[in-house]
N, C-alpha and C positions, 0 to 999 in steps of 0.2 A: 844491142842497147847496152850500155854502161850498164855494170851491177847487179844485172838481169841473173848471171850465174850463182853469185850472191846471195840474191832474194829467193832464189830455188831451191839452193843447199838449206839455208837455214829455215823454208816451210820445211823441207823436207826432216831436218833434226827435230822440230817440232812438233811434226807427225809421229815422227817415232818415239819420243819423247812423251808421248801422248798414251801412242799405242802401247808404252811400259810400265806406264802408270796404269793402266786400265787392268780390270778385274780379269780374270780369262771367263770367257762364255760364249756364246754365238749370234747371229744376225735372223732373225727370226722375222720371215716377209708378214708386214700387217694389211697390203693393202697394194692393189697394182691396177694401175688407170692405162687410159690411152692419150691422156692429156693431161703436163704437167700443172695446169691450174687444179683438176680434179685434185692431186696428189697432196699439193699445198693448201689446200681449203681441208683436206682429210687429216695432214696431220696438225694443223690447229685447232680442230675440235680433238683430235687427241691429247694433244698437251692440255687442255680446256678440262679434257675429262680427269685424264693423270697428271696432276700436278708431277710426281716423280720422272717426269720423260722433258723435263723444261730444258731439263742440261742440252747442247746444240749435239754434244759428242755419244748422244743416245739416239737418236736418230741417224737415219744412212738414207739420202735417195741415189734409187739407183736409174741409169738410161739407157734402153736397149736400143739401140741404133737398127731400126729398120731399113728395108732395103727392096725392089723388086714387089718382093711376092709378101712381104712382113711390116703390116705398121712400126712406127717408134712407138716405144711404150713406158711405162713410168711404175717403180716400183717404191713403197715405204719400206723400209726396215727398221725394229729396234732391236737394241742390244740384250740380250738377258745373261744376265750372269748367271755361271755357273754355280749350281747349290753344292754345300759341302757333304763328302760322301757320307754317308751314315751307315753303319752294319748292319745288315739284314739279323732280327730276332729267330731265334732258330722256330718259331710259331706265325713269321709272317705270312699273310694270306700270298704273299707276292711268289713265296718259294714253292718250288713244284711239290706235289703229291708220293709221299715217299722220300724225301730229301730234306725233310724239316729236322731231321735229327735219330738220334737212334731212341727205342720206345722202353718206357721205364717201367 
């Protein structure tokens, strides 16, 4: 087809374009059906619930292509960005026992 390489490249710069704009963080499964109706009625009462998840580019579905012995199956994902690191206080409960510091 005419233009078809075209319209490829330029999703494709789009996407990436996208992808570099976006915060760094990870895909975090909220939710996995066996049927994509399940999936789509799931994440509309999400967005319903989290206004913050409206953006399209916060959400990910994903499709596991089954085969033989494995239904197809349907997963939600959203994005969570990454928190900024914070320094552990040398009195955090999070730091092991004996490594909080030297004793005054």
């Amino acid at each position: 087809m005419p233009g078809q390489r075209k319209r490829k490249r330029s999703r494709e710069r789009e996407f990436r374009r996208a992808e570099a704009a976006r915060a760094t963080g990870r895909w975090e499964r909220v939710f996995h059906a066996a049927s994509a109706a399940e999936c789509r009625q799931y994440a509309i009462r999400l967005v319903e619930e989290r206004p913050e998840l409206a953006d399209p580019a916060l959400l990910r579905y994903d499709m596991f292509c089954g085969r033989l012995e494995h239904p197809t199956t349907y997963a939600l994902s959203v994005f969570v960005p990454d928190s900024p690191a914070v320094p552990d206080s040398p009195a955090s409960p999070e730091s092991p026992a004996g490594l909080a510091g030297p004793a005054s």
